[in-house]
matplotlib code that plots the C-alpha trace (Angstrom):
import matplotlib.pyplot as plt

x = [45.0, 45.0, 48.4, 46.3, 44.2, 46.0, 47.8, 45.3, 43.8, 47.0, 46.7, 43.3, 44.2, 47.3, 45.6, 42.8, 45.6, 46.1, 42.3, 41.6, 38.0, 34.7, 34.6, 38.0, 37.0, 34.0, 36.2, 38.6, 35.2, 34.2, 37.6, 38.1, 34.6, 32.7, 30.8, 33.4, 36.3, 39.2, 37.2, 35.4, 37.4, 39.5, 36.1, 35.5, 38.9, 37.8, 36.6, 40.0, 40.3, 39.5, 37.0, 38.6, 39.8, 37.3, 35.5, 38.7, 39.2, 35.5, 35.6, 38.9, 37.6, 34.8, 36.2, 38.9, 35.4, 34.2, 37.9, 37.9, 33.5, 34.4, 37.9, 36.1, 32.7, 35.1, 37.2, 34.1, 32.7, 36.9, 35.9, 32.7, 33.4, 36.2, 34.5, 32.0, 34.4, 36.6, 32.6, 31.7, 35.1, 34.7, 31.1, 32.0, 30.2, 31.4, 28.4, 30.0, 30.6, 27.9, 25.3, 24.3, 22.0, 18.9, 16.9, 13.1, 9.9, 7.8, 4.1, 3.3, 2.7, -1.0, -1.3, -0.1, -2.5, -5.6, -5.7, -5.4, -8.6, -10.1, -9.3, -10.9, -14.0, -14.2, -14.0, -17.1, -19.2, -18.3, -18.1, -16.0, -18.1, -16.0, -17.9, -16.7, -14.3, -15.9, -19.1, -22.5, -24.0, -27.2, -25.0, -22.5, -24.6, -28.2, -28.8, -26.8, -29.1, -26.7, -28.9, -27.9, -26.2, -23.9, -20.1, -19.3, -20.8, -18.6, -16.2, -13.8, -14.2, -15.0, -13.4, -16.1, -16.0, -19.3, -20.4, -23.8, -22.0, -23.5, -20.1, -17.4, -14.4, -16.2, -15.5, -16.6, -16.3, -20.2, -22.0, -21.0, -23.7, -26.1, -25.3, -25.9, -28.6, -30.0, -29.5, -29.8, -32.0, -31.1, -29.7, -26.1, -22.7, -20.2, -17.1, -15.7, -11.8, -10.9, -9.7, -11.5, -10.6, -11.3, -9.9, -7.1, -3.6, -0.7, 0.3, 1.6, -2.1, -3.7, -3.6, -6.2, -6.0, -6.8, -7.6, -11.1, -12.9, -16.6, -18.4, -22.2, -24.8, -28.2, -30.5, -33.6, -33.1, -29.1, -28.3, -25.3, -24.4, -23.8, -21.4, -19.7, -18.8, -17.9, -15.5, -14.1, -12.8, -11.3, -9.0, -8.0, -7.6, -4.9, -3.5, -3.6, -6.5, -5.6, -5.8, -8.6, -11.4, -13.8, -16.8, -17.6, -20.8, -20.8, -22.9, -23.2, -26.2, -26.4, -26.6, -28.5, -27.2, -23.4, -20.1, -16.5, -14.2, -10.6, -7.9, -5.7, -2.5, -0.1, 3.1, 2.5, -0.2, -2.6, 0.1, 0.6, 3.1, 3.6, 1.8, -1.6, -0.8, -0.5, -4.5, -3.8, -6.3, -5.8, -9.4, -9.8, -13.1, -16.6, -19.0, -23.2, -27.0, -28.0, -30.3, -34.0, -34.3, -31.1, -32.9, -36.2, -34.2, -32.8, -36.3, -35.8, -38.0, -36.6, -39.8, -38.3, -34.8, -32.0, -28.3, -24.9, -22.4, -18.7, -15.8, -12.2, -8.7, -6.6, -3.9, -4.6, -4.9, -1.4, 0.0, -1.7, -0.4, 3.0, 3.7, 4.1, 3.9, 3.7, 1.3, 3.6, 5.8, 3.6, 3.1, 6.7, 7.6, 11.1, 12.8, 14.8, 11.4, 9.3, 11.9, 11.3, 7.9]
y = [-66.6, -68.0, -70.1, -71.2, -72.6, -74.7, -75.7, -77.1, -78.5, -80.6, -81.7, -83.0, -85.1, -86.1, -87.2, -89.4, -91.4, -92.9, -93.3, -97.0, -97.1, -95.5, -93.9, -92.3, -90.9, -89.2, -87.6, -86.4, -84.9, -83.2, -82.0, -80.3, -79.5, -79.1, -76.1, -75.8, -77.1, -75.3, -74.0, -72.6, -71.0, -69.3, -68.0, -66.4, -64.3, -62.5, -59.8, -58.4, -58.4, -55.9, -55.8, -57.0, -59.9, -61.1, -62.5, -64.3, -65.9, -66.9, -68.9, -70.3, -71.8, -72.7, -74.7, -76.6, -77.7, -79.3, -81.0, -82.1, -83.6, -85.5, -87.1, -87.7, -89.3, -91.4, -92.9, -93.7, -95.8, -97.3, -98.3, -100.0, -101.6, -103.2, -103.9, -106.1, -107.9, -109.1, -110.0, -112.1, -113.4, -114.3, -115.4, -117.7, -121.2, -124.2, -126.0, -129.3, -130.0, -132.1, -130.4, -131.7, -134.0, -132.9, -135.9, -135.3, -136.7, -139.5, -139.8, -142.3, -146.3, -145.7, -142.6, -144.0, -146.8, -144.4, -142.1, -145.1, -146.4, -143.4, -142.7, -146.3, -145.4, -141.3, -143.3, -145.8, -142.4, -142.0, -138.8, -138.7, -137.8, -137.0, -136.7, -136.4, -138.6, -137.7, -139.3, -139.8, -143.5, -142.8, -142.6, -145.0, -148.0, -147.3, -146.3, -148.9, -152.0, -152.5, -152.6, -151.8, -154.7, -155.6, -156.7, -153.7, -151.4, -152.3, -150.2, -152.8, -151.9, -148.3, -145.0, -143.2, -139.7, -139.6, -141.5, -141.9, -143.9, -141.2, -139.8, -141.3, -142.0, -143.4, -147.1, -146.9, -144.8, -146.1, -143.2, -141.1, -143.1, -142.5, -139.0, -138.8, -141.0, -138.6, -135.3, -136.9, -138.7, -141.9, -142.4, -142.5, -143.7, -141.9, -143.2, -142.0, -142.5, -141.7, -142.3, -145.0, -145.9, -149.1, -150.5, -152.7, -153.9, -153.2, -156.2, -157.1, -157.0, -154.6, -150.8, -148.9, -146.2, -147.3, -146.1, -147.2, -146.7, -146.9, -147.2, -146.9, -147.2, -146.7, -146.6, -148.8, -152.4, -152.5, -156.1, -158.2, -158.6, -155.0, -154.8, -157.7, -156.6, -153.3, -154.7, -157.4, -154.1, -152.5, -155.6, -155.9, -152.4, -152.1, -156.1, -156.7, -158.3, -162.0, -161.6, -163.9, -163.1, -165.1, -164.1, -165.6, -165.9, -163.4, -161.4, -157.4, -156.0, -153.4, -155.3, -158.8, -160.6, -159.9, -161.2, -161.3, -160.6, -162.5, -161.9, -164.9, -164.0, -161.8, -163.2, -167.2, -166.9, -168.9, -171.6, -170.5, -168.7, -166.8, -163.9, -165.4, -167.6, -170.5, -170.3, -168.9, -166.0, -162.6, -161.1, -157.6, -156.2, -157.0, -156.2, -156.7, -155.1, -152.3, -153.7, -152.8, -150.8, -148.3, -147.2, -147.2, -145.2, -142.6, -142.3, -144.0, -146.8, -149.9, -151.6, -149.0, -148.5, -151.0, -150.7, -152.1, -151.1, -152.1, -151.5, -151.7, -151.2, -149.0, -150.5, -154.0, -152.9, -151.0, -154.1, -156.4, -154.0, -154.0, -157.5, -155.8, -158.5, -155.8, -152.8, -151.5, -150.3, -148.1, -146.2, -145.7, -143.3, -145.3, -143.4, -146.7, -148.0, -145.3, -144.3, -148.0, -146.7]
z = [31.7, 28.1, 29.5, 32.7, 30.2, 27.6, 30.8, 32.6, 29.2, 28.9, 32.6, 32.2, 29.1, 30.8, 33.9, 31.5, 30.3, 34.3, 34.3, 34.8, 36.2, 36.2, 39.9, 38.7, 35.9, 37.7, 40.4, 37.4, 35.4, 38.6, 39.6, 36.3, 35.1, 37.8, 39.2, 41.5, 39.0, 37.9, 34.8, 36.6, 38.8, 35.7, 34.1, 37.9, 37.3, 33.7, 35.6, 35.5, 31.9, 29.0, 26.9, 24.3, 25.9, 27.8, 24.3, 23.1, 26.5, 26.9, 23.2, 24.1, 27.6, 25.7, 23.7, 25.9, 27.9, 24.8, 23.9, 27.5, 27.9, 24.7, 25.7, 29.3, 26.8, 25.1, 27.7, 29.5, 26.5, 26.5, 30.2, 29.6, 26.6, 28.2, 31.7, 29.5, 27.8, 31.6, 32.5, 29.5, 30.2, 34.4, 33.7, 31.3, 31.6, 30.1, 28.4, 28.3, 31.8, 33.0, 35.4, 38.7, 39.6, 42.0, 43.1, 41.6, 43.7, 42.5, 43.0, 45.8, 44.6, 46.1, 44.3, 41.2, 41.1, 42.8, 39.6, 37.1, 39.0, 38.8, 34.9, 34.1, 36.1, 34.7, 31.2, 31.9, 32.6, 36.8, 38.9, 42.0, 44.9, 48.6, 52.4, 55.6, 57.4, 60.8, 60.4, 61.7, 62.3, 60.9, 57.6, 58.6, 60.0, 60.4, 56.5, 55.1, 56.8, 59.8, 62.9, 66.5, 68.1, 64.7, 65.4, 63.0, 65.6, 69.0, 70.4, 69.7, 66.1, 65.7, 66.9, 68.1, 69.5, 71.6, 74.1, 73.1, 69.7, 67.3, 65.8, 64.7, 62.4, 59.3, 58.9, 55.1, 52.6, 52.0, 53.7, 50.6, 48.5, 51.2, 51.0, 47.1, 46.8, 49.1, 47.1, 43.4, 41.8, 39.5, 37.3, 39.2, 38.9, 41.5, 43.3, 46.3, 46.8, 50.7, 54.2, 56.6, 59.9, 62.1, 65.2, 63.5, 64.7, 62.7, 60.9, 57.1, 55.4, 58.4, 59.0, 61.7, 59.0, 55.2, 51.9, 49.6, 47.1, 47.0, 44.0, 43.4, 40.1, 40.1, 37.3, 35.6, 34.9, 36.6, 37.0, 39.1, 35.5, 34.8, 38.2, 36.5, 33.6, 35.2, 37.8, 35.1, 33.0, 35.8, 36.9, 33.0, 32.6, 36.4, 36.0, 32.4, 29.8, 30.6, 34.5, 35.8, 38.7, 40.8, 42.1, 45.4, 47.3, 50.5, 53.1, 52.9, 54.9, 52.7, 49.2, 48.3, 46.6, 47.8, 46.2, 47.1, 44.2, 44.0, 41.3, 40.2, 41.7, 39.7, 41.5, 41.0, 37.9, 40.1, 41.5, 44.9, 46.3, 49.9, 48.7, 47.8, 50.7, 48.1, 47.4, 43.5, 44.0, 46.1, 47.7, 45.9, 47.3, 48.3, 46.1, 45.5, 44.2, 46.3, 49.4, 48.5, 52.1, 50.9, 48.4, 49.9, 52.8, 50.9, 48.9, 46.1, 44.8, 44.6, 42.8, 40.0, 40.5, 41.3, 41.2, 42.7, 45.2, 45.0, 47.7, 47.0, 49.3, 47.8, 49.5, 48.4, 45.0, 44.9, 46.7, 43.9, 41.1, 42.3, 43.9, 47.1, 50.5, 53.3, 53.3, 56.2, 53.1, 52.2, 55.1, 56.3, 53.3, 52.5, 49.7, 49.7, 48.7, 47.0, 44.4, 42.8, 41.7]

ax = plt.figure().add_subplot(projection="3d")
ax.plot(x, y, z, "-o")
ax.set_aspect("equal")
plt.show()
């Protein structure tokens, strides 16, 4: 039995020295070690021995165990040590190769120029107010002094989505005022950035589908002055400090006295060129002091209040910013286009 042992001793060394990965090494601990190894099934034969041998053989299986866990413990470390190093070695990257371009979004022209107009307005003080793009005519017309029978009220112009002309895609984003003045008291200054919708054909300056912004202040002693100055600093803050404006006489029902604002054109410098239509000026948005009957209508008191109203096109002001000639490009989502931005 004591020859059994050192020869199977010698075997399992013998057989470590083929070991060459981990699942082999396993089999070769179980084969040899295992509850049902061939240790084992020498230690199941000492029945048949003396008493006097039985001790000796027991310490001497004992110990060829321990010889054999610890050569099995240390060509497992062998193994992993050297399975790291061929992995460090096939997962190798070369830092200097140059890595691969992925195209990277841009923010949209319109959006672009929207949040610089609405940083120049947040700094004088505004809030941004929003309202619904399905809207009701009592908000859309009636409270801002258009009376039944006005050209902005035909079918021709409007999407409406009852019969009876009460509901309908907003044509303004003007209702939003109405809609504050309503629920807060003076003083205010909001604008309201959004969608509007009228009955337009598709051409280079014309969209059914368009952006604004609508801006409002109401307060004691507000003056055409005050929307002046106010307007002035947003051109010079989106076109530059030198660019020019021109306030025109105009017709709003809902503010007296009205204005048109034009900027001197940003392509020519005020010669004339194609995209001012060689006039030297560009129309940016219409403008004027708050009608006495809004405020009266949305209870406010215009012998003690006053205030102005201003509404700009997105569009035209990304198209002004930019030098763009067609507001079709910025609906058709070129990259071509869109990455120049």
């Amino acid at each position: 039995m004591k020859e059994k042992l050192e020869q199977l001793k010698k075997a399992a060394l013998d057989a470590l020295g083929t070991v060459d990965i981990s699942a082999a090494l396993e089999s070769l601990r179980v084969k040899y070690l295992g509850k049902k190894g061939e240790i084992t099934a020498i230690l199941k034969q000492m029945g048949s021995l003396s008493a006097e041998e039985r001790p000796v053989i027991g310490q001497l299986a004992n110990q060829i165990r321990v010889e054999i866990e610890e050569a099995i413990a240390k060509k497992g470390a062998e193994l992993t040590a050297r399975s790291m190093t061929e992995r460090l070695i096939s997962e190798t990257v070369d830092v200097t190769i140059p890595g691969k371009e992925f195209p990277v979004g841009r923010r949209h022209p319109m959006t672009v120029v929207l949040d610089e107009a609405k940083e120049i307005f947040i700094g004088m003080g505004f809030s941004i107010a929003e309202g619904p793009e399905v809207e009701l005519s009592a908000y859309d017309f009636d409270r801002l002094n258009i009376p039944s029978g006005h050209p902005a009220r035909e079918w021709t112009d409007t999407f409406y989505i009852t019969g009876d002309e009460r509901v309908h895609l907003r044509c303004q984003t003007s209702p939003v005022q109405v809609r504050v003045m309503e629920t807060q008291k003076p003083p205010i200054r909001i604008i309201s950035p959004g969608r509007v919708y009228r009955k337009d054909e598709v051409d280079a300056s014309h969209s059914p589908m368009f952006h604004q912004i609508e801006g409002l202040v109401v307060d004691h002693g507000v003056t055409m002055g005050d929307l002046k100055g106010t307007l002035n600093l947003l051109v010079s803050k989106l076109y530059g400090e030198n660019t020019k404006t021109r306030f025109r006489p105009h017709h709003f029902p809902f503010t007296e006295p009205s204005c048109e604002v034009d900027v001197q054109c940003v392509v020519c410098g005020g010669s004339g060129c194609r995209t001012c239509k060689n006039s030297g000026w560009i129309e940016l948005l219409g403008s004027g002091v708050v009608h006495p009957k809004v405020l009266a209508g949305c209870g406010i008191d215009p012998d003690e209040y006053s205030g102005f109203a201003f509404g700009i096109g997105v569009e035209r002001m990304t198209m002004l910013r930019f030098g763009i000639d067609d507001m079709r490009l910025l609906f058709e989502n070129d990259v071509r286009f869109l990455k120049q931005f």
